[in-house]
N, C-alpha and C positions, 0 to 999 in steps of 0.2 A: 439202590443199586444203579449201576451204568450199564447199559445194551448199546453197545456199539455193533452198527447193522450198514450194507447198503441192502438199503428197500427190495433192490429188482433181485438180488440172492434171493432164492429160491430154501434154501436152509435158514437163512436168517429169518424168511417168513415162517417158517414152521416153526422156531425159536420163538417167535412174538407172540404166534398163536398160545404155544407150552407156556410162558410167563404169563398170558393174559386168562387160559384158562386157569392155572395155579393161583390166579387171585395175586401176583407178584407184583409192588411197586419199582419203578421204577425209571430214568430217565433215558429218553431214548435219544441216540446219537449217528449219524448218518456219515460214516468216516469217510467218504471221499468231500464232504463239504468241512469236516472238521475233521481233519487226519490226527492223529496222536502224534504227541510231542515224542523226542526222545527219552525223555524226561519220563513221562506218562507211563512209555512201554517198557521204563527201564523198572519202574514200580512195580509193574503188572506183574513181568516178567519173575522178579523177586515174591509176588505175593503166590504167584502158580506152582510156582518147585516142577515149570517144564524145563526142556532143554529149547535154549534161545530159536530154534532151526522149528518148533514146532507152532510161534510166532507168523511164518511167511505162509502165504500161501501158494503151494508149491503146484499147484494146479490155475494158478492164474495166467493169465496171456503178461502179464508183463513179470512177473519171477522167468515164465523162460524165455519173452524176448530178452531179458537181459542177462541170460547165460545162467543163472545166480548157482546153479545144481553143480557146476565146478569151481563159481567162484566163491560159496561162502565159505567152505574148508577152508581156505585163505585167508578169511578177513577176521580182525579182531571182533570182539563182543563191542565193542564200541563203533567200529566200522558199518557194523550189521543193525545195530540199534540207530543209529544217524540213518542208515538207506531206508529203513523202516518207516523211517520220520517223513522221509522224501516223498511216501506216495501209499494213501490207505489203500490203493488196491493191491499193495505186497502184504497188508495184513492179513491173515488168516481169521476170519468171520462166521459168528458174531463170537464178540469177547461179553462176558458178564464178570463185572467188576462187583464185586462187596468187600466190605470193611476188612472183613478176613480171609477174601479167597480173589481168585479170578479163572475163571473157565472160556478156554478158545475153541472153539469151536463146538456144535451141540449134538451133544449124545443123551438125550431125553432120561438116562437112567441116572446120569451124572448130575444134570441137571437137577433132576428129584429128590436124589438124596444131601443136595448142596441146598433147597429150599427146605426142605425138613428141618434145616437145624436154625432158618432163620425164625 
């Protein structure tokens, strides 16, 4: 699996904690040194069955310096996935990638029953 985290989140750390006590392997990934491609998030996206807007972090200082809460209505799924690209901290964190799933953000119950079936 892939843990995509920045360190100083405060939920991401509790996220690392929950995979490390569950005995989880996995590769950890620091997204504002290695941001997702469009590419990456377009997979993700497709592997979650979320709706693309649940992706952003809508609580972050640069989603509302940059307006996004009126401008993503607007923008194509393609438009939204490229600005994605442009800056891990519009990411919504941490994301856990596996083979067959991908989970944004960490809800310890979700998380539990998505390693049970690993």
């Amino acid at each position: 699996m892939l843990f995509v985290e920045y360190p100083k989140c405060t939920t991401c750390q509790k996220a690392k904690k929950f995979l490390d006590d569950h005995g989880a392997t996995y590769e950890d990934r620091h997204i504002k040194e290695q941001n997702p491609t469009a590419d990456e998030l377009r997979a993700w996206w497709g592997k979650s069955g979320l709706p693309l807007k649940k992706f952003f972090n809508t609580s972050g200082l640069q989603y509302k310096a940059l307006g996004l809460k009126d401008k993503l209505p607007n923008m194509t799924e393609e438009e939204q996935l490229a600005l994605l690209a442009t800056d891990g901290m519009l990411v919504k964190r941490p994301v856990l990638v596996g083979e067959e799933f991908v989970l944004v953000g960490f809800r310890a119950e979700q998380w539990e029953e998505q390693l049970k079936k690993l």
